[in-house]
C-alpha positions in Angstrom: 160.3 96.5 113.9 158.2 99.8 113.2 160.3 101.8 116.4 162.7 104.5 116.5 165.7 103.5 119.1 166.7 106.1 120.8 169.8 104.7 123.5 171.2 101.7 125.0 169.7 101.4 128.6 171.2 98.6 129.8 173.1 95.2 128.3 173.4 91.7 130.9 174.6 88.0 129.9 170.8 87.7 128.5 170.5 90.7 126.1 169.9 94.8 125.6 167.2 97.0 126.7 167.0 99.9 124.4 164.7 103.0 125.0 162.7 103.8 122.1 159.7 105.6 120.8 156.8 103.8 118.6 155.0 104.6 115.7 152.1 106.5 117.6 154.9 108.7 119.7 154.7 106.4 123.1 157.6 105.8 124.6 158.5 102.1 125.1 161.5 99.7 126.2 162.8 96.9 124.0 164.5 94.1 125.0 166.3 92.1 122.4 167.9 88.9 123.0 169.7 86.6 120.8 168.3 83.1 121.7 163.9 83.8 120.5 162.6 80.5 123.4 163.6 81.8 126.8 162.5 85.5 125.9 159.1 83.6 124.5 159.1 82.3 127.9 159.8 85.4 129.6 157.0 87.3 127.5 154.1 84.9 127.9 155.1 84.9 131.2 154.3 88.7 131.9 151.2 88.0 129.5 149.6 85.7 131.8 149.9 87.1 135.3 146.2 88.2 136.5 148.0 91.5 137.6 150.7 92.5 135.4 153.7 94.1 137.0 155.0 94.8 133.6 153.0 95.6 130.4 154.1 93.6 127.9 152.9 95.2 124.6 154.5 93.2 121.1 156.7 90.2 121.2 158.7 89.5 117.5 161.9 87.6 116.2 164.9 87.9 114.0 167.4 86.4 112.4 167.3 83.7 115.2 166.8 86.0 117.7 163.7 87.5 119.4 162.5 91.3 120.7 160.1 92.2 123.4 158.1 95.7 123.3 157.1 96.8 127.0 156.8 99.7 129.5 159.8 101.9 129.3 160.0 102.0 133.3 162.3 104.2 135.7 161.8 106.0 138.8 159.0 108.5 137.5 157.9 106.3 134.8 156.4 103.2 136.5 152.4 103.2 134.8 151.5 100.3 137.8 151.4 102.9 140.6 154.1 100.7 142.8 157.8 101.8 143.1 160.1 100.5 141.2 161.4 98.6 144.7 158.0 97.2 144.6 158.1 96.1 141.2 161.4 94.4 141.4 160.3 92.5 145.1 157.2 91.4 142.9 159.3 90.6 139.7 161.3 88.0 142.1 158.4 86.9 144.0 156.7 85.9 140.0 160.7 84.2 139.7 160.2 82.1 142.8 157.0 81.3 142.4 158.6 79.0 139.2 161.2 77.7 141.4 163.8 80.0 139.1 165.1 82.1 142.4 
């Protein structure tokens, strides 16, 4: 991975979300997971809503295990122009829609 990590922002049953910074300054989030098909999933997912509520921008595996490059997102950071409320309402409404929630 060509990214500096910078700090932990959050670790679930499914993986970490690190903050980082990329090779041309930008700041990004990564997600690494150890198990590279349901993060697959998860990216071409994002990468094929008409709308995306999350910009999705590399997608890469390791060692049996897989990384996704995206927004870095927070309350002052959201590039979409919706709250983060209204991201997460229309990240679970994208779940639903695949009979996942």
């Amino acid at each position: 991975m060509e990214y500096d990590l910078k700090e932990e922002l959050g670790r679930g049953t499914h993986g970490v979300v690190y903050s980082a910074v990329d090779k041309t300054g930008q700041k990004v989030a990564i997600k690494v997971q150890p198990q590279r098909k349901s993060l697959a999933w998860e990216f071409n997912v994002l990468q094929s809503l008409p709308y995306p509520i999350l910009r999705t921008h590399a997608f890469g595996t390791f060692d049996g295990g897989a990384y996704m490059v995206m927004d870095l997102m927070g309350p002052n950071m959201d590039t979409t122009g919706l709250s983060v409320a209204e991201v997460a309402s229309a990240a679970l409404d994208v779940v639903r829609g695949f009979g996942l929630g």
